[in-house]
Every structure is written in C-alpha cells, then in structure tokens.
N, C-alpha and C positions, 0 to 999 in steps of 0.2 A: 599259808597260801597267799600267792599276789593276787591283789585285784586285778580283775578286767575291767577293761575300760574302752568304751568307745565314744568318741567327743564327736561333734559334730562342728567347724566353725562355717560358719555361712559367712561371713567375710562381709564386704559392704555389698550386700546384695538386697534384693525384696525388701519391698515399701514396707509399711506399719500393716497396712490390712494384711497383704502376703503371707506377711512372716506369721501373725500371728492364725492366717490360718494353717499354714503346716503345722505350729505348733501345735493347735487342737488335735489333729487328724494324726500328728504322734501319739500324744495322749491318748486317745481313743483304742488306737492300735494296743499299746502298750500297756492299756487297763486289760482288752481282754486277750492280751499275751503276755504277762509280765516275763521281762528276762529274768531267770533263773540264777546266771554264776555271772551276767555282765553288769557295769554300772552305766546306765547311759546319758549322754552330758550333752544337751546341745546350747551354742555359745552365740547369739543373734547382737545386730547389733545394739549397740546403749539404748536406743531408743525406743527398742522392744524388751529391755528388761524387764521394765514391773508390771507390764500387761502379759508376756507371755507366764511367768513367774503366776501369775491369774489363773492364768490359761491351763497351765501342769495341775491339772487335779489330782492324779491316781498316785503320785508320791512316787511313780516307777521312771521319770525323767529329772534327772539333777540339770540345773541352770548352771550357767557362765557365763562373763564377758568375754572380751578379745580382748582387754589393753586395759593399762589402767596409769592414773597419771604418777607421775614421780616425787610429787609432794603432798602431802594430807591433806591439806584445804589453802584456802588464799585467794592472789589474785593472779589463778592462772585461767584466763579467758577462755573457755573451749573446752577446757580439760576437767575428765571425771573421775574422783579420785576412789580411791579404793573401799574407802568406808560407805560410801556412794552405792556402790555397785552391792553391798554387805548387805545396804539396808531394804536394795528390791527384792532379797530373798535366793541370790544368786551364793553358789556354791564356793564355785571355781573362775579362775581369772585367768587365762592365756600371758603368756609374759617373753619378749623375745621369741618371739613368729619371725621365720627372714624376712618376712614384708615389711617390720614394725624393722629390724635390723638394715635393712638394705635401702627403704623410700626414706627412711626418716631417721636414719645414723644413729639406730640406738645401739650402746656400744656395751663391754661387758659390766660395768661399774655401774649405771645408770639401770640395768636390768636385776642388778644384785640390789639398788636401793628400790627398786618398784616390788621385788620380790619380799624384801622387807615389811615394805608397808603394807602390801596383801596381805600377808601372814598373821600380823599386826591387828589387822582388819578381820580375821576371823575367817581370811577364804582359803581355799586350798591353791597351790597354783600348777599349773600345765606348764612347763618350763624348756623351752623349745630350744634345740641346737644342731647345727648341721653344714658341711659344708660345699660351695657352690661347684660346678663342672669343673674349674680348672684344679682348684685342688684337690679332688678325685682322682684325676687324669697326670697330675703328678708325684700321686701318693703321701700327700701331706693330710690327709683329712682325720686320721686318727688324732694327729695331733692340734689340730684344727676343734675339733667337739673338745678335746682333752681343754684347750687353755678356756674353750667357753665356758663350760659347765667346774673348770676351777677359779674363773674369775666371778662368774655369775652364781655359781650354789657353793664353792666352800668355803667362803665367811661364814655360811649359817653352823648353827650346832645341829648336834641330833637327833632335840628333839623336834627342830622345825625340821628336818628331811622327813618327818613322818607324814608332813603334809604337801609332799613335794612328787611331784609326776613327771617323768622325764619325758618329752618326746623328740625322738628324732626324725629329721626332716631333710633327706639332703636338696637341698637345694633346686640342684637340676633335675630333680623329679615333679616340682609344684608345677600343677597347671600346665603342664610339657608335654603328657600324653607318655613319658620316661616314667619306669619306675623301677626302685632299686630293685636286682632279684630275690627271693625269699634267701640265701645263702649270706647276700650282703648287708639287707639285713642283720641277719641272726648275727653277722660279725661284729656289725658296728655295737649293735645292740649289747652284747658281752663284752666286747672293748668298755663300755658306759658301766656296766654293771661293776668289772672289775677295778674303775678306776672310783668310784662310791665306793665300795669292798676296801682297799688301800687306804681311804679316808677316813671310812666311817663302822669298818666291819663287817662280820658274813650278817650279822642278824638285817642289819638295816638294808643292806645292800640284794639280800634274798627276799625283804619285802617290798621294795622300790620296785613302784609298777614303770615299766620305760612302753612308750609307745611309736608306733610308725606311721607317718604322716608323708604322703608325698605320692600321688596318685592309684591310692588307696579306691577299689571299684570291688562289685558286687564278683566280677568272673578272678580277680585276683588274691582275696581278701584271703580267704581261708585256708589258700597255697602259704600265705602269708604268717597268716595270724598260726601254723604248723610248728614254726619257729620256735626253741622251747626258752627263747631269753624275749621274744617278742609278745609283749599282755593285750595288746587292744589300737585299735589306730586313731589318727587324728583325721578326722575324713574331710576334707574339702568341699570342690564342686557336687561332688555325691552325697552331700549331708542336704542338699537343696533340692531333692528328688524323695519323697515318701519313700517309694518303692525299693530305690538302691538302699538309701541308708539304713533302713531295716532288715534290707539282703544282706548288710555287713555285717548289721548287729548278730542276725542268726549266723551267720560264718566264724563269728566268735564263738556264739553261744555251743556251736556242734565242734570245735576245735580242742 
C-alpha cells in the first residue's frame, strides 16, 4: 500500500505568533480526530521550526521545512542547512518547489546535491517537478518532468527512493486559481510513476507515493485525490486556513 500524504507548505506567510497558533489548533483538531490511512505534514517557515515542532503534541502531525541549503555547514550567510532543520525535529524537507526553481534558478544538479544532503540528514524529502503554461500548451511537459526528476532523483539508488515523495506541480496552476483536471492529473501522475518503474522497478515504483500540488481546495480535492496513480496533495494557500486544510485532509481520508 502507498502512503497518503497531505503536506501543507504555508510558504512565506504568517509571523511567529500566527503560524504557531494554526499549528496548535491542528493539533488540537487532529488529537481528537486522528487520520486513519493519511500522513499529515505541515512545512512553516524556518523560523517556526522548533517552536511549532513544540507545538505538535498528539504525534498525528509530521513537520517540514520548505528548502534547504546546498552545502552542510560553513560560511553561507543566510542559509539553513539540512542537518539544521534534522535537529528541530522536522521530518521532511520540500526540495525544488517552482518558486525555489523559477525566483532563485535553482536548477536540476543543485536540487539533486540538496536532495543528497537531506537524505544524508536523516529527512525524507518532498521532491517537486512540473512544468509551466507554455509547455503544456505545446505538448513538451511530459518530457519536461521526464528530464527533472532524471536529473534531480536518478543519481540516487534505491535505497534512498524509499525516502523520496514525488510531487507534481504544474506550474500554471500555483496560485492561478487554474487547476489541472483530475484526468491530467492522473496522466501526468502514471507518466512519473512509469518513468521510476523503467529506473527502479514495479516494487519501488508501486510504493512511491507522488503527489498533486497546484490549486489543490476543499470543493476539488476529493474529485482529485479519485485518481488511482494520485496519493495525497501538496496544498498551498489552503494549508493557511484550519478549516480548508482539514477539508482536504478528510477528502483524502474518504477517497
């Protein structure tokens, strides 16, 4: 059986107090509802790692960051590096987001050496690939996710793909109010699955959870999440609402 999975990235949003009160008020939620067949993952920014990491009492919400740096330790001013993020008690690591890909040119070799040192580090990682409106609309996208996710995950062996989550994202659906349909989805989604399968075999490739991330909401989710190659989503601006993102969660969980 794949896991399900529902991640939540809150992106750079809500201060310290904020964030850390959503967090509670999951928690809370999610002590006297635990999900049943989902994992649930919500990814705040760095600066609410080890407080919210606090915050998750009931054991029924896994942590994450959003990004993580590309060298272990040193003199990179700014930058927090993967063992970092290990040691607030966080899970899982986001890696190659098209926002980290598209504002800040992170490219497929540079997502393959981050993905390294997460691993390295003990976290699992969220492994994002997808691509934008134009090449959709010219029919290159299959081979678009094809050269990311062979530049970005097939150096690894695997045994490290057991700790690897795919999610796909096309691009022109973040924050657009566009969303792919559950059909194109499901396509892309078995495109990814078969192209792991080719790489790595049925066994791995049948347990590789892949996820859908790209205006992912409470009234679409479960049309969605119907999909039988699609495990769980990557939820965005609805992971910053209680109410939606638990609407997702259950759309999974009854799915």
């Amino acid at each position: 059986m794949r896991k399900k999975i529902v991640a939540g990235n809150w992106k750079m949003n809500m201060n310290y107090e904020e964030g850390i009160e959503l967090a509670v008020s999951l928690d809370k939620y999610f002590t006297d509802k635990a999900p049943s067949g989902t994992e649930v993952i919500i990814c705040p920014p760095f600066i609410h790692l080890a407080a919210v990491s606090q915050a998750l009492k009931s054991g029924n919400i896994a942590l994450g960051a959003q990004n993580c740096a590309s060298e272990a330790s040193g003199a990179f001013t700014g930058e927090v590096s993967a063992s970092m993020i290990s040691s607030t008690g966080a899970e899982y690591v986001i890696i190659g987001h098209s926002e980290r890909r598209t504002f800040y040119n992170e490219d497929d070799s540079l997502l393959n050496k981050k993905t390294i040192l997460a691993l390295e580090s003990g976290l699992k990682v969220i492994f994002c690939c997808g691509e934008i409106k134009e090449q959709r609309e010219n029919g290159s996208h299959f081979e678009v996710v094809k050269r990311q996710i062979e530049k970005g995950l097939f150096p690894l062996g695997k045994e490290a793909m057991e700790n690897i989550i795919i999610a796909y994202e096309p691009v022109w659906a973040i924050g657009t109010g566009l969303t792919a349909t559950p059909d194109q989805a499901q396509e892309m989604h078995l495109h990814i699955r078969g192209l792991v399968r080719e790489k790595y075999g049925t066994e791995i490739a049948d347990k590789l959870t892949i996820l859908y991330g790209g205006s992912c909401n409470p009234s679409n989710a479960a049309d969605i999440f119907s999909r039988p190659d699609v495990d769980g989503g990557l939820i965005g601006g609805a992971s910053l609402r209680k109410d939606d993102f638990v609407a997702i969660v259950e759309a999974r969980e009854q799915t």
